[in-house]
C-alpha positions as CSV (number, residue, x, y, z in Angstrom):
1,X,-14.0,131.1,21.2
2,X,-11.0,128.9,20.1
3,X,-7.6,128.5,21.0
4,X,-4.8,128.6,18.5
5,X,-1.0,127.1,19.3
6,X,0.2,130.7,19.0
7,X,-2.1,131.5,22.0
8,X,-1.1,128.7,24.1
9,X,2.3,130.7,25.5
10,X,0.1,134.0,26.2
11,X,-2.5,132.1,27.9
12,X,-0.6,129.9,30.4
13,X,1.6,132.3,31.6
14,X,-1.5,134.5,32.4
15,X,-2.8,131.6,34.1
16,X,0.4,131.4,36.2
17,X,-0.1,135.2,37.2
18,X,-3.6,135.1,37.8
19,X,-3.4,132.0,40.0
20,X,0.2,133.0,41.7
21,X,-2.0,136.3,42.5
22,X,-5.0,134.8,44.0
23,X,-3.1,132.6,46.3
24,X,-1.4,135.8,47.5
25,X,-5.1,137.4,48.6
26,X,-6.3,134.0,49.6
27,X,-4.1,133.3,52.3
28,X,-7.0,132.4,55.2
29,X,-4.9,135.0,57.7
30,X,-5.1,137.4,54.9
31,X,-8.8,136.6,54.3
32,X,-9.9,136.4,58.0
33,X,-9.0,140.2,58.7
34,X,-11.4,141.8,56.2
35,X,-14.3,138.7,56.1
36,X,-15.7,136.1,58.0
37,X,-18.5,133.5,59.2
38,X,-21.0,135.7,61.4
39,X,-21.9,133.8,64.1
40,X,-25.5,132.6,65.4
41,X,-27.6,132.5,62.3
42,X,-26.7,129.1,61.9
43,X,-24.0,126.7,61.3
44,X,-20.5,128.0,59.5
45,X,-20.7,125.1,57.5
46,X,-24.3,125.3,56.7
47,X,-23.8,129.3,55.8
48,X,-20.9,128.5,53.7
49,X,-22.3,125.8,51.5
50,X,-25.7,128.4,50.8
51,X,-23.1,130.5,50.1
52,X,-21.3,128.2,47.5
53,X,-24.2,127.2,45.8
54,X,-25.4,131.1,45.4
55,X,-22.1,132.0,44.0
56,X,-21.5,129.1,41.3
57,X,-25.2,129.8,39.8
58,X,-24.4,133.4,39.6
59,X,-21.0,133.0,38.4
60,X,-21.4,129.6,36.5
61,X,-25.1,129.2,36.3
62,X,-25.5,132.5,34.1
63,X,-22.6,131.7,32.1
64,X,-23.9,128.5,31.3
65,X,-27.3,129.4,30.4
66,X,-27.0,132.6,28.4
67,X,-23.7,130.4,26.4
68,X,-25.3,127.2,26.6
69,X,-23.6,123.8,27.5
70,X,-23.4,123.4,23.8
71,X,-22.0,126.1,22.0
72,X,-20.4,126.5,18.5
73,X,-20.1,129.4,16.1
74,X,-21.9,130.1,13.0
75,X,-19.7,129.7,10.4
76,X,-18.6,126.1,12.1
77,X,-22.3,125.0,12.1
78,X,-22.6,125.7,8.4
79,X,-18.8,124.6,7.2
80,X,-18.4,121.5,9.7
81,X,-21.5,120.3,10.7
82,X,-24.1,120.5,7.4
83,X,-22.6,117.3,5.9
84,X,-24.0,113.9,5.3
85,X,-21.7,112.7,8.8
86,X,-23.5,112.6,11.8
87,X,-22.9,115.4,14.2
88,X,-23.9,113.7,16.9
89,X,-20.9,112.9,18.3
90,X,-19.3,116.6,18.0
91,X,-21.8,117.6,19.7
92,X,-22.1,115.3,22.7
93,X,-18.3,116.1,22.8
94,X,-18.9,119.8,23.5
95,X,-21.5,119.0,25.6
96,X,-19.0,116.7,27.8
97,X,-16.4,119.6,27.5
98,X,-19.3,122.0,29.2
99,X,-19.9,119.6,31.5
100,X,-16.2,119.6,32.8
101,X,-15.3,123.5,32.4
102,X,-18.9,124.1,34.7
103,X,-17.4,121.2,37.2
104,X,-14.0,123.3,37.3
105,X,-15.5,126.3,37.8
106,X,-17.9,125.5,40.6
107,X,-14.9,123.7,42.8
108,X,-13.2,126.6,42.5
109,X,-16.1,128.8,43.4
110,X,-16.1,126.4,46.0
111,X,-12.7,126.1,47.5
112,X,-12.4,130.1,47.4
113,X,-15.7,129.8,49.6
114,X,-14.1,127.3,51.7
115,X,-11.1,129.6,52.5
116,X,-13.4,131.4,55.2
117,X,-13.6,127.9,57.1
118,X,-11.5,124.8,56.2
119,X,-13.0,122.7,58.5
120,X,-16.0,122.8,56.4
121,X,-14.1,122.2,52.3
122,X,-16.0,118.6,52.1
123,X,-19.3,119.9,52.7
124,X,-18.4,123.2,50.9
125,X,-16.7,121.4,47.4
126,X,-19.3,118.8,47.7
127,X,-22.0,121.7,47.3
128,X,-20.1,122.8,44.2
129,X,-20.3,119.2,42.6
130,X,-24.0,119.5,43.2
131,X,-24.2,122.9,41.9
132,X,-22.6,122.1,38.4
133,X,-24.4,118.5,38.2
134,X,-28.4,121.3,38.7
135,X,-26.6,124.3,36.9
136,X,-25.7,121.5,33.5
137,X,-29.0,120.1,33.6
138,X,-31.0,123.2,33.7
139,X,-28.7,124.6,30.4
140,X,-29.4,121.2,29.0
141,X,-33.2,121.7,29.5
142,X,-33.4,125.1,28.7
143,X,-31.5,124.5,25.2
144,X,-33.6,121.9,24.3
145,X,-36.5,123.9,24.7
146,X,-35.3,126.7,22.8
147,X,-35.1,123.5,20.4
148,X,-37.8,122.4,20.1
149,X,-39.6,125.9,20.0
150,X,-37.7,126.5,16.8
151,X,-38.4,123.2,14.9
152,X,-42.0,123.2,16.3
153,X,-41.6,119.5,16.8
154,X,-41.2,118.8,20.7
155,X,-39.6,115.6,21.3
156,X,-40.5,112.6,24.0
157,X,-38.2,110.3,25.3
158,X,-34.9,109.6,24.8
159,X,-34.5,111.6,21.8
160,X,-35.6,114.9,23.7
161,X,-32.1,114.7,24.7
162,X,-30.1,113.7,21.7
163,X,-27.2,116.5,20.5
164,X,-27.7,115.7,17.7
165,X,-31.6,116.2,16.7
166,X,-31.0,120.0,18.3
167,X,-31.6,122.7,16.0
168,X,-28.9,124.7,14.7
169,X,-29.9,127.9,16.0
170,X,-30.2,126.5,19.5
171,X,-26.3,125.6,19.7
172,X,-25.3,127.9,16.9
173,X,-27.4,131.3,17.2
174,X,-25.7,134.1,15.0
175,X,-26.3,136.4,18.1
176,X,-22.3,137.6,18.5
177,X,-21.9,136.0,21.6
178,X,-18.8,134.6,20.4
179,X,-17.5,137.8,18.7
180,X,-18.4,139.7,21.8
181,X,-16.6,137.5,23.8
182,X,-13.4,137.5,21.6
183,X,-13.6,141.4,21.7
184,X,-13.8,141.4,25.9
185,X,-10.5,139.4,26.1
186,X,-9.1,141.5,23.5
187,X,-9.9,145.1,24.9
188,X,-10.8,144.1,28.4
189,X,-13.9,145.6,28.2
190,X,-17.1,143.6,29.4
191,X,-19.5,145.7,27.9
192,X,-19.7,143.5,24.4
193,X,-20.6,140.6,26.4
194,X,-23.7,143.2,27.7
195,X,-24.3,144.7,24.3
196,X,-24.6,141.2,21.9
197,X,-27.2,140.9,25.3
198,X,-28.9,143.4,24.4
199,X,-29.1,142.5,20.7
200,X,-30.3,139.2,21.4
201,X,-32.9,140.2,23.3
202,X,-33.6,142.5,20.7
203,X,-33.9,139.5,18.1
204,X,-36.6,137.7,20.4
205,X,-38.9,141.1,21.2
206,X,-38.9,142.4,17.8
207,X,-42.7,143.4,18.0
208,X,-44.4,145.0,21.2
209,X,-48.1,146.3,21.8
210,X,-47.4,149.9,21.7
211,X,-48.9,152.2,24.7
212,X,-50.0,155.6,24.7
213,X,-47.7,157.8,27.8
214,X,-49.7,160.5,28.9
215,X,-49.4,163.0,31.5
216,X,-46.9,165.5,30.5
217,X,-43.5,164.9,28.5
218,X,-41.4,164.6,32.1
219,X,-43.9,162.2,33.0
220,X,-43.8,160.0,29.5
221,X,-40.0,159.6,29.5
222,X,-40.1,158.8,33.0
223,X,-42.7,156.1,32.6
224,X,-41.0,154.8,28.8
225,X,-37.9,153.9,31.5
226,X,-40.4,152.2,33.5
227,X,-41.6,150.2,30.8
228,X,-38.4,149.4,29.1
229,X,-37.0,148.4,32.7
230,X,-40.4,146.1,32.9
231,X,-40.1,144.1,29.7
232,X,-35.7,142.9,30.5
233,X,-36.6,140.5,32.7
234,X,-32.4,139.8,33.4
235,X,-32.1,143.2,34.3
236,X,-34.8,142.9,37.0
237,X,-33.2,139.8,37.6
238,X,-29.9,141.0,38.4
239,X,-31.4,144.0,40.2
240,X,-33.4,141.2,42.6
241,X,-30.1,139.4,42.9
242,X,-27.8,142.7,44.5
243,X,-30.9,143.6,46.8
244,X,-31.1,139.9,47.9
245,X,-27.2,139.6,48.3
246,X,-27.6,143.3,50.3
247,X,-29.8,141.7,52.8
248,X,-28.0,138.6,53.3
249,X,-24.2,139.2,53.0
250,X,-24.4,141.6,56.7
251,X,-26.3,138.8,58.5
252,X,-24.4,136.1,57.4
253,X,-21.1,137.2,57.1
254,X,-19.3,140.0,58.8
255,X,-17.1,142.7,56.6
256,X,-14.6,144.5,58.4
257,X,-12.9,147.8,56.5
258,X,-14.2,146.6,53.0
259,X,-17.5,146.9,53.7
260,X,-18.1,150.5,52.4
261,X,-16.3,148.9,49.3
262,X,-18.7,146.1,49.0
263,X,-22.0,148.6,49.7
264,X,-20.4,151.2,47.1
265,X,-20.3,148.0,44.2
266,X,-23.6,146.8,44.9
267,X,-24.9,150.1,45.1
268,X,-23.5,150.6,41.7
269,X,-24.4,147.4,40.2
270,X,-28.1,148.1,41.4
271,X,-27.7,151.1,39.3
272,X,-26.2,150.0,36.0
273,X,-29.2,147.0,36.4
274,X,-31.7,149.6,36.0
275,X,-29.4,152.1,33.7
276,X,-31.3,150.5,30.3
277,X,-32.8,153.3,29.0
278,X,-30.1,155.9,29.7
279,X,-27.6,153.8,28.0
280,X,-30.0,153.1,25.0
281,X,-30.0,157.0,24.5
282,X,-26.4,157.1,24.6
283,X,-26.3,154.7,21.6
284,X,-28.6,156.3,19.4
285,X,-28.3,160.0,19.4
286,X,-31.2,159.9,16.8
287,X,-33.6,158.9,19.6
288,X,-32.4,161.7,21.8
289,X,-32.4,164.2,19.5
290,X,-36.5,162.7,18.4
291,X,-37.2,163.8,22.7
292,X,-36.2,167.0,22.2
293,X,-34.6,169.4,25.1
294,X,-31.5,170.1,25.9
295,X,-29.2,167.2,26.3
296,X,-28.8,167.9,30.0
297,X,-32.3,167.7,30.7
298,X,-33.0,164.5,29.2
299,X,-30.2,163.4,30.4
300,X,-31.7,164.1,34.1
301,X,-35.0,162.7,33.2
302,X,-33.5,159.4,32.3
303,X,-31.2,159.6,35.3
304,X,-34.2,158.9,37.4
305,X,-34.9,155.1,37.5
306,X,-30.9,154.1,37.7
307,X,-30.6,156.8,40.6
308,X,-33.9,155.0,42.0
309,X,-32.5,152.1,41.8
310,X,-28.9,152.9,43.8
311,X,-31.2,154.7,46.3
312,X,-33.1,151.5,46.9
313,X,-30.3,149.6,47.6
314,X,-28.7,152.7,49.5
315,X,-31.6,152.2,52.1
316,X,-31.7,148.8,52.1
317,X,-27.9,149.2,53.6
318,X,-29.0,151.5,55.7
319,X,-31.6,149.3,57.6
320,X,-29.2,146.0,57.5
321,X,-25.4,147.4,57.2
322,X,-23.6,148.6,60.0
323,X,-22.7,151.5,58.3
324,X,-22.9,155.2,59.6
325,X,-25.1,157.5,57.7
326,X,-22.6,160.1,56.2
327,X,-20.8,156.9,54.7
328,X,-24.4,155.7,53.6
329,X,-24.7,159.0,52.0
330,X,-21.5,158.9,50.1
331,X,-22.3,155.5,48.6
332,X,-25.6,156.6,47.7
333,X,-24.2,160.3,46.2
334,X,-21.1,158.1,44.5
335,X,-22.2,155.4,43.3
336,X,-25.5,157.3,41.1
337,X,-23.0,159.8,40.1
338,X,-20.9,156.8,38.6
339,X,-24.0,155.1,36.7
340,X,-24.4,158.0,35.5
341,X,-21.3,158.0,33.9
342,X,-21.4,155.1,32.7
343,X,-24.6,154.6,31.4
344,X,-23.5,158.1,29.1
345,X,-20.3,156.9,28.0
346,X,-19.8,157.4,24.3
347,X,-19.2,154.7,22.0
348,X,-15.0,154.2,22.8
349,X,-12.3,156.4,20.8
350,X,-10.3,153.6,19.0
351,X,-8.9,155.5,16.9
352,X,-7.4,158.0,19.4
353,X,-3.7,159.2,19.3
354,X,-1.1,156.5,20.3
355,X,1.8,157.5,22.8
356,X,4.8,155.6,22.0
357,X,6.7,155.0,25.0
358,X,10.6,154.9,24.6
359,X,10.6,151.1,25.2
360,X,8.7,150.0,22.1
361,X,5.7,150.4,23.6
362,X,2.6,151.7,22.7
363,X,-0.6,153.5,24.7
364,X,-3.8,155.4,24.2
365,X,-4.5,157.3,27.1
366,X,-8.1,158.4,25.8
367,X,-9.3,155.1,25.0
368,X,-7.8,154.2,28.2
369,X,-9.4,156.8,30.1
370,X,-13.1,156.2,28.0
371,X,-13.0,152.4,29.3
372,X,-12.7,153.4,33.2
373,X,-15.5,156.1,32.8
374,X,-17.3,155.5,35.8
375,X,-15.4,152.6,37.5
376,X,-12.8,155.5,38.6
377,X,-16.0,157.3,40.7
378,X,-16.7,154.1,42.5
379,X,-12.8,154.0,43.5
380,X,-13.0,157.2,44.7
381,X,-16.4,156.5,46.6
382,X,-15.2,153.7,47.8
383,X,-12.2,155.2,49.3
384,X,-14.2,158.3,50.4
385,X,-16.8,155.7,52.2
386,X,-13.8,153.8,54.2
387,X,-12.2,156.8,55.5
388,X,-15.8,158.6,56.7
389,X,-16.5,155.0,58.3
């Protein structure tokens, strides 16, 4: 994405709001009332630095290897960089600009870590250094690799390295990454980012074995989820990540009145990580119509794995969390009912009516309303869940 002068105003004063805000909730009193250090696992300092280093690869880390520390778009590979010049050192330039932005972005995983303790912000912003030093080396490695698997010529040495001998669809890939990206800021909606996903996965698994799905139509549809599910290794991924952070956030860290918050999100996230297939239907009407049934029923049928999923991470909660069982049971009942919805949610109405307000202003209370589909069910869960306990 780039930056023009016109933007700069827009951006810094967002900046100011954004970081005036955080400090607000950041306050350590403020923090200490809802979160804190649990004591007799181990070490605070030692909890807080695992802690660190799990955040800035899931945060940093998986921005930096789906984007790559060396990024630029396609139309500035094939304008800028097919000339006699050597690119070499444009290259290596965005490659030292990745290295700083992952750098700043890990200290201040880190230092919103440290918050919870400041006795231990060395040991805690040290573990971020180290965490951007392993997250921009394994980008590095895993671009290059992509590299040389699309010149078919692996490199030794030195040159395995080089910016400049990468291929151009290894730091330029016309996957919309960039587009996708642009779009997010613009409509602050994050589901571009998870859509040119999609499509580049697509790109790589163009051809699959087919298999014969036997044992009833139920059954097939059912099992075409599994499959699907099976072959997105990030979505399994992710869903290994929320069950992991499931078992590990109660008996590391204790949650006071938030916690039915934080169950109801990962609940939901555990969902939406297994919600491929239901979402794919919602995308192309043609393949749902090709099931045939009633668009209730298959949407039930498909409902399945995401619900299995929440309910998988529902009982997990219910063996680690502190959490009473009607609240369990209201995360669990919530937070499928909001996959659900968003894993149906229609293509977005841009082109719905505009309310002018009487200040100049301008709204779309439909478009605004299709973006939250499904966030506004894990509010209300979430509130449901605090008040039941």
């Amino acid at each position: 994405m780039s930056v023009t002068r016109d933007d700069a105003p827009g951006i810094v004063l967002t900046g100011a709001v954004v970081a005036g805000f955080g400090w607000y909730l950041l306050q350590p009193e403020r923090v200490a009332s809802v979160i804190g250090v649990a004591h007799g696992i181990a070490h605070p300092t030692v909890v807080l630095v695992g802690w660190a280093i799990a955040l800035c690869a899931l945060v940093v880390g998986t921005a930096v290897w789906w984007w790559g520390p060396i990024r630029l778009s396609r139309a500035e590979a094939m304008w800028h960089l097919t000339g006699p010049g050597d690119r070499g050192p444009v290259l290596a330039s965005r490659r030292r600009s990745a290295v700083v932005a992952a750098l700043l972005g890990c200290l201040v995983t880190a230092a919103i870590v440290a918050v919870l303790d400041w006795s231990s912000t060395p040991a805690v912003l040290g573990a971020g250094v180290v965490a951007a030093v392993m997250i921009v080396a394994a980008g590095t490695w895993h671009q290059h690799r992509s590299s040389d698997r699309l010149s078919g010529r692996p490199r030794r040495g030195r040159q395995r390295w080089a910016p400049a001998l990468l291929h151009r669809d290894a730091f330029a890939p016309d996957d919309g990454f960039i587009a996708a990206a642009r779009l997010a800021a613009v409509t602050l909606d994050f589901s571009w980012i998870d859509t040119a996903r999609v499509v580049r996965w697509q790109l790589g698994h163009a051809w699959t074995r087919s298999r014969r799905l036997g044992g009833g139509r139920i059954r097939a549809m059912i099992l075409a989820d599994v499959l699907r599910l099976s072959r997105r290794r990030g979505d399994l991924a992710l869903s290994v990540v929320v069950l992991a952070v499931t078992v590990a956030l109660p008996s590391t860290l204790y949650l006071t009145s938030i916690a039915p918050v934080v169950a109801t999100v990962l609940a939901y996230r555990a969902g939406c990580a297994w919600a491929c297939g239901l979402r794919r239907l919602t995308e192309v009407p043609a393949l749902r119509r090709a099931l045939g049934g009633s668009d209730p029923e298959v949407t039930a049928i498909h409902a399945v794995v995401p619900v299995s999923g929440v309910v998988l991470c529902c009982a997990v909660m219910a063996l680690t969390w502190q959490l009473s069982l009607p609240a369990v049971l209201v995360v669990a009942v919530g937070s499928a009912f909001a996959t659900v919805r968003r894993a149906t949610r229609p293509d977005l109405p841009f082109d719905a009516p505009v309310y002018v307000t009487g200040q100049g202003g301008a709204t779309q209370p439909l478009l605004l309303l299709a973006m939250v589909r499904g966030l506004v069910a894990v509010v209300v869960t979430s509130l449901l869940a605090v008040l039941i306990g």
